[in-house]
C-alpha positions in Angstrom: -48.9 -8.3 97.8 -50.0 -5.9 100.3 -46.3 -5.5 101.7 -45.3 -4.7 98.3 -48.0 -2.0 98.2 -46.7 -0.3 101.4 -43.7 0.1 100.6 -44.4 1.8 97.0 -46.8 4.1 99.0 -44.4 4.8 101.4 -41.6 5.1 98.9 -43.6 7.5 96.8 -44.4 9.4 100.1 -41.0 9.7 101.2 -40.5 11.0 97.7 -42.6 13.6 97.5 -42.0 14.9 100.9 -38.3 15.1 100.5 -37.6 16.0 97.2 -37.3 13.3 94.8 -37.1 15.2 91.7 -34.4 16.1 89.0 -34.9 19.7 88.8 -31.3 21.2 89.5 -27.2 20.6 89.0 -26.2 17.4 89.6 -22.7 16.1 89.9 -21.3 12.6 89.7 -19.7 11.5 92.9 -18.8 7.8 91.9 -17.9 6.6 88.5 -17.6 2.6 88.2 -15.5 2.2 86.2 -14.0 5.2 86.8 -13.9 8.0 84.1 -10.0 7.2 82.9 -10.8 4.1 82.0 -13.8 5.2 79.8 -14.1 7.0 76.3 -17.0 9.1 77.6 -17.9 10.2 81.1 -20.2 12.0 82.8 -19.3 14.5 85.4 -22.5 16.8 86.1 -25.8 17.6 84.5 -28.2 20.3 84.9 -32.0 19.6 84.7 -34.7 22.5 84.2 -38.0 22.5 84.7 -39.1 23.6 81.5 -37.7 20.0 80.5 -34.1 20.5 79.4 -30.6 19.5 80.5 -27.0 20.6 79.6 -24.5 17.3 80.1 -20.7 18.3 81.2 -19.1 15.0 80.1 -15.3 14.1 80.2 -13.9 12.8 76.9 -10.6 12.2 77.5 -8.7 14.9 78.9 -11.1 17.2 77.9 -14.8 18.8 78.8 -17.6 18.3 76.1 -21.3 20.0 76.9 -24.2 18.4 74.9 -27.8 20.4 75.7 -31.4 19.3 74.9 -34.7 18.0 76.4 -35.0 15.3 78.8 -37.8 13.3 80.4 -38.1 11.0 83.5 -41.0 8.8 84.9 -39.4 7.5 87.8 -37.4 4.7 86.0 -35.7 5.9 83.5 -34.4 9.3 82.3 -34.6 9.9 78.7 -32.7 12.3 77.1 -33.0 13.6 73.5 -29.5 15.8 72.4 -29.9 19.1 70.0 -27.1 17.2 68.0 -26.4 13.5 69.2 -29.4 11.9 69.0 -31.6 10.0 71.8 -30.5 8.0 74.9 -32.4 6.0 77.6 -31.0 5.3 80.5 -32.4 3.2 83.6 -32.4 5.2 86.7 -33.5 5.3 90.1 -33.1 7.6 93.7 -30.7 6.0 96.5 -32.6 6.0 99.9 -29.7 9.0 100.7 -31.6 11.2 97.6 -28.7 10.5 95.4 -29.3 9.2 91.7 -28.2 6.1 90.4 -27.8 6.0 86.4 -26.6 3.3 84.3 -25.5 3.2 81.0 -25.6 -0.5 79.4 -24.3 0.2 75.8 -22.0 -2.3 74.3 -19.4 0.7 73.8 -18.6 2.2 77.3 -20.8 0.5 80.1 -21.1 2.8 82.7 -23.2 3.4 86.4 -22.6 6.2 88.3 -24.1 7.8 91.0 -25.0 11.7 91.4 -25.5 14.0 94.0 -27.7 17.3 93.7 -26.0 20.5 94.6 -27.4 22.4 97.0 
């Protein structure tokens, strides 16, 4: 147990000391499966800190933006669209800051993996 405590102290540390946090554009830099073979994908999202996002997805050969207010508390990012509703998604930083999100809907399972921009 007291392993287990170190390294969420250290975790958390190495969290708040480097930037652990959504605020920013992020883009996806791995798709599995990849986006052709999906109805849906994300390509890049955009998180304020006044606690809203704008989604780029890809829907086919196309580009479809979705907007509204997201939350995170270190597990799972919520977000609830203007006009499509309410998803929850379990989510978690790589030890290389990027961000692991999966998507486990019966429709189009998804897990990607974004990068901030800088």
């Amino acid at each position: 147990m007291k392993g287990s405590k170190s390294t969420l102290v250290l975790i958390i540390g190495v969290c708040l000391v480097a930037g652990c946090r959504l605020n920013g554009t992020w883009t996806v830099i791995e798709l599995d499966p990849p986006a052709r073979s999906l109805s849906r994908a994300p390509a890049a999202i955009s998180f304020a800190r006044d606690g809203r996002y704008a989604l780029t997805e890809t829907v086919g050969e196309e580009s479809n933006s979705s907007t509204g207010k997201y939350s995170w508390n270190g597990l799972s990012l919520k977000l609830v669209a203007e006009d499509d509703g309410e998803y929850t998604y379990p989510c978690r930083f790589n030890w290389d800051f990027s961000l692991r999100v999966a998507n486990h809907s019966a429709g189009d399972p998804w897990v990607a993996t974004l990068r901030r921009n800088e």
